[in-house]
N, C-alpha and C positions, 0 to 999 in steps of 0.2 A: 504494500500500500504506500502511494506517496505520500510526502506528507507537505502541507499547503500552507500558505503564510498569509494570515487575513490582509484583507486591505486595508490600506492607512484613511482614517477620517479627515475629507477633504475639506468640508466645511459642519460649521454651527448651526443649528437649525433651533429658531426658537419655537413657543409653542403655540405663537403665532401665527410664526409661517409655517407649522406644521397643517394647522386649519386649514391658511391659505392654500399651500401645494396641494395636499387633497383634494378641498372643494374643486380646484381649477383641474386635477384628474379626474374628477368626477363629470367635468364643464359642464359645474354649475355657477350660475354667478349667485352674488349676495343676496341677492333680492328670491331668487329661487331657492338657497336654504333657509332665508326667512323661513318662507311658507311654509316649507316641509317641516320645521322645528318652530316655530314660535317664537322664535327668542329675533327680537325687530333688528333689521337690516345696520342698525345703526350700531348695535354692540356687537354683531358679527364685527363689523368694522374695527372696532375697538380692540376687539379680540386679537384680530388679526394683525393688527396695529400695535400690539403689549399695551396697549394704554388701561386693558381692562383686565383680570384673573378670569382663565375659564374656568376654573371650578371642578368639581366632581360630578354636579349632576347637570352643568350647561356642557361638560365632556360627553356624559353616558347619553343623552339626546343628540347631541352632534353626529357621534358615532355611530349612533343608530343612522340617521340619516343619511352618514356618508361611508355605511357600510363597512366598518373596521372598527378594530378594537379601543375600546377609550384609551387604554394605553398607547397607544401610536400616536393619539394627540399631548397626551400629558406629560408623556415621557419621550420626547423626541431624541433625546440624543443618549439613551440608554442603554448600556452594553453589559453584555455578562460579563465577567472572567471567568471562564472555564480553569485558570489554573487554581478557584480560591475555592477551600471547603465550605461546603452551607450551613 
């Protein structure tokens, strides 16, 4: 078996722009996850923008929306160590 050497992290991703890149994989705009989640056009923005905290339960509504786990927005830049005991 060979053995593989992870890739280096290119960039920061906050958990702002973790919203943002989603949503925009999903291409939807602001105004279309309004609707599908409730939460008004203007705090997506904010969101998206750090000006606001997503939260735990404005994450678990998002994610449902935009189909992934709330973790993926909450923890964007999260990595195991597989060399460390649990």
């Amino acid at each position: 078996m060979q053995d593989y050497q992870k890739a280096k992290k290119n960039v920061e991703v906050t958990v702002g722009e973790s919203v943002r890149i989603i949503r925009e994989l999903q291409a939807l705009s602001q105004n279309q996850l309004a609707e599908l989640t409730g939460i008004p056009q203007s705090t997506l923005s904010a969101i998206e923008n750090n000006r606001v905290s997503l939260g735990v339960e404005r994450a678990k509504v998002l994610a449902k929306a935009l189909r992934c786990h709330p973790a993926v927005l909450v923890f964007p830049g999260w990595e195991i160590d597989n060399n460390q005991a649990a």
